[in-house]
C-alpha positions as CSV (number, residue, x, y, z in Angstrom):
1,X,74.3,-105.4,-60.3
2,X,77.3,-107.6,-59.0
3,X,80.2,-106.0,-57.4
4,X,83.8,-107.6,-57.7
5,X,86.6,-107.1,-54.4
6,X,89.3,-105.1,-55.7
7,X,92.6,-104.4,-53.9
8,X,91.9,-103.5,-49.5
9,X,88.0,-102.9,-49.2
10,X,87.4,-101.1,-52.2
11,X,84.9,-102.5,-54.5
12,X,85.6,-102.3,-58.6
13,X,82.3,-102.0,-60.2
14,X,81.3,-104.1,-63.0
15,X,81.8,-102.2,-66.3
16,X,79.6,-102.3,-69.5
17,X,81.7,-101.9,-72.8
18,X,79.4,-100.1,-75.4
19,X,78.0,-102.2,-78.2
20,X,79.4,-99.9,-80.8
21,X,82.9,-100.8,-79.7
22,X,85.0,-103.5,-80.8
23,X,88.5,-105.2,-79.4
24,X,90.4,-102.8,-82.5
25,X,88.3,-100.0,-82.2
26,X,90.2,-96.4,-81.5
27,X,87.0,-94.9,-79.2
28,X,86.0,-97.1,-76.4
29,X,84.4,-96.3,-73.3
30,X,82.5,-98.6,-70.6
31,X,80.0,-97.7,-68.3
32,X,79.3,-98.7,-64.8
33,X,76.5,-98.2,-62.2
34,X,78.2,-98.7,-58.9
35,X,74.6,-97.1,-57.2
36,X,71.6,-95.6,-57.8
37,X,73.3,-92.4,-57.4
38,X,76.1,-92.5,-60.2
39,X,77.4,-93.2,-63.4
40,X,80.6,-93.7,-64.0
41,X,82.4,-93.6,-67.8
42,X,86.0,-94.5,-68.4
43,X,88.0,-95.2,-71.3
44,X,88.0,-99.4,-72.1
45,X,91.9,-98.8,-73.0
46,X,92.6,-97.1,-70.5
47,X,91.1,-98.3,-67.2
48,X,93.0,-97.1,-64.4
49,X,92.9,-93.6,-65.6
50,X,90.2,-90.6,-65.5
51,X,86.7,-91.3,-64.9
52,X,83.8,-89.5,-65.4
53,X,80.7,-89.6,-63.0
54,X,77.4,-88.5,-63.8
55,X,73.9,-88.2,-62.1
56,X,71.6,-90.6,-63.7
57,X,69.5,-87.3,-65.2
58,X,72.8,-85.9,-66.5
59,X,73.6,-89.2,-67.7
60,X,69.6,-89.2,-69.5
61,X,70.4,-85.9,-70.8
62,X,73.5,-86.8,-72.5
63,X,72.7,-90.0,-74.1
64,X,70.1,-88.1,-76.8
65,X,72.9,-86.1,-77.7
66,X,75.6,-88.6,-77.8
67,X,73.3,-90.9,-79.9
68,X,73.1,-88.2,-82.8
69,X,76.9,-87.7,-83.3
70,X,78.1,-91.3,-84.0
């Protein structure tokens, strides 16, 4: 994983954009694995807002169900 400076010391982890997504789509989200510890989900159009952080077994848990309602 490669890790861009952002703004003071803070580091701004690279984020994924999910394959299902396009540039026009309406529900976006991008993924990022700043550790081993955590994964984070934001919203592409909205990158400075809210993001989510999961456990990597959360994050296992939740893709079988996220994969059967798209």
């Amino acid at each position: 994983m490669t890790l861009k400076p952002s703004s003071g010391t803070e580091r701004e982890p690279n984020w994924a954009k999910s394959s299902y997504s396009t540039d026009e789509g309406a529900q976006c989200v991008e993924v990022a694995t700043p550790d081993t510890h955590t994964i984070l989900i934001r919203d592409s159009k909205n990158p400075d807002g809210p993001r989510l952080a999961f456990t990597p077994a959360t994050w296992a848990d939740f893709l079988p169900y996220a994969t059967e309602r798209h």
